[in-house]
C-alpha positions in Angstrom: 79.3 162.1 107.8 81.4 163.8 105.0 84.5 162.5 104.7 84.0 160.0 107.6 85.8 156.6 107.3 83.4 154.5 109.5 80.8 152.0 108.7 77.3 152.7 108.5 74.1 150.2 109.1 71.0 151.6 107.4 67.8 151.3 109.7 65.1 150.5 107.5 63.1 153.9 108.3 66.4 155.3 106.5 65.6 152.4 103.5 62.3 153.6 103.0 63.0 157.5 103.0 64.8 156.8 100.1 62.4 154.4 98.5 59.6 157.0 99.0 61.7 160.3 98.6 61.3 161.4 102.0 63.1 164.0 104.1 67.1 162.6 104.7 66.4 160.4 101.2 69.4 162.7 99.8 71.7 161.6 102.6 70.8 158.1 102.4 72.1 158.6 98.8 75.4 160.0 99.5 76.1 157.0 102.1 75.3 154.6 99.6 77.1 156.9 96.4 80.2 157.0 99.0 80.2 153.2 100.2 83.0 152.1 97.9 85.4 155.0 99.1 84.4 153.7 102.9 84.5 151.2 105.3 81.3 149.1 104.6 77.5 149.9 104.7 75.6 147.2 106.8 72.0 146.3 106.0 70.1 144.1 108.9 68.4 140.8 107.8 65.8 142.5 109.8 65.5 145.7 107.5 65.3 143.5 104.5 62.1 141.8 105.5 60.7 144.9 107.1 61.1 146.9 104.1 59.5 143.9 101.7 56.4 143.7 104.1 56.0 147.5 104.5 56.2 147.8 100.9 53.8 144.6 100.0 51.1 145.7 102.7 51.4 149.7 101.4 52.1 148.9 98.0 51.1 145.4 96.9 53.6 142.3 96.4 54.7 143.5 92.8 56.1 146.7 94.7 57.6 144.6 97.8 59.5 142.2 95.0 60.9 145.0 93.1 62.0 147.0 96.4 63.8 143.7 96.9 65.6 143.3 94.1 66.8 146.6 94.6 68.4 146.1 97.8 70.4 143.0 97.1 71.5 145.3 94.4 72.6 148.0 96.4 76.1 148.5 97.5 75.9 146.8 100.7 76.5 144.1 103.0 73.7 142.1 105.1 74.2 141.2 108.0 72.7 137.4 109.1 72.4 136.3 112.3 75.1 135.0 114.3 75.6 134.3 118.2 77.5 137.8 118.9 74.5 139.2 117.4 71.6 137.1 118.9 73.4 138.5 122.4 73.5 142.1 121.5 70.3 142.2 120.0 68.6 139.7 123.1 70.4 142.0 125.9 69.0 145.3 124.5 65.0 144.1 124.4 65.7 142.6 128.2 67.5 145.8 129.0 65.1 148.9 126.7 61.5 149.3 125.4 62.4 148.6 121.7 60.6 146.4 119.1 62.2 142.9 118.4 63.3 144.6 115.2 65.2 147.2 116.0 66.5 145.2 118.6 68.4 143.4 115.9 68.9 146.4 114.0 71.1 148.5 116.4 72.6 145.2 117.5 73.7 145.2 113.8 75.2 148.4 114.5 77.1 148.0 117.5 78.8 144.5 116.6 80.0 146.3 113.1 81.0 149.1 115.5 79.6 151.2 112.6 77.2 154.8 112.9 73.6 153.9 112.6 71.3 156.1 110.2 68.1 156.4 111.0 64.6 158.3 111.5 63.1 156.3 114.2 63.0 158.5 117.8 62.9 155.0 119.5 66.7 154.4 119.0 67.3 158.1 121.1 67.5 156.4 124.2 70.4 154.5 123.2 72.6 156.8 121.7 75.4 155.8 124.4 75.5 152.5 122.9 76.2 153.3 119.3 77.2 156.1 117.2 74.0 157.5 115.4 73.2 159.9 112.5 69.2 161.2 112.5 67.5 161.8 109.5 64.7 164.3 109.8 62.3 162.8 111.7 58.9 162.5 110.4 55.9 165.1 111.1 53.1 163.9 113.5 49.7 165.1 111.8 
């Protein structure tokens, strides 16, 4: 991704390697240090209230509200929902065996014809739809 000019979407698996400095936290980092000398990082609805439960059922609420506040701080855009999106995200659940939530997630990706970053094996299967950067996945115990 050095150097590249495209958009990004953050997955929230990509959020939350930073959050907890996991594995690929240090290129999450440089996409968000580089955002302001590249086309725009995305950030799903979706990843915004899967990272504040995640965090709040881990972590307690106190955790959930300040990894909230962080995000609307970070240099990114979020991305709502709006019909092209309701149909991209609708047509891939009918069409793969995704959750709802990443459903809405790549969708983000592929309207914003941006490179999704990720750590989540379940988007593998459709890396013909969208451009895609894997973090190192994490270790099964």
């Amino acid at each position: 991704m050095t150097g590249s000019p495209e958009p990004v979407v953050l997955d929230t698996s990509a959020i939350l390697a930073l959050w907890n400095n996991e594995d690929g936290a240090a290129m999450v980092e440089k996409v968000l240090r580089e955002s302001s000398q590249r086309k725009p990082v995305y950030l799903s609805f979706m990843t915004f209230m899967e990272c504040r439960y995640r965090v709040w059922k881990d972590h307690g609420r106190s955790a959930a509200e300040e990894l909230f506040r962080s995000l609307k701080n970070l240099p990114v855009i979020r991305v709502d929902v709006d019909d092209a999106l309701i149909w991209t995200a609708s047509e891939l659940k009918a069409q793969h065996k995704i959750s709802v939530a990443d459903s809405w997630i790549i969708a983000t990706a592929i309207t914003r014809n941006a490179t999704l970053v990720h750590k989540d094996p379940e988007f593998d299967a459709l890396a013909d739809r969208v451009a895609m950067k894997a973090l190192p996945y994490k270790k099964v115990k």
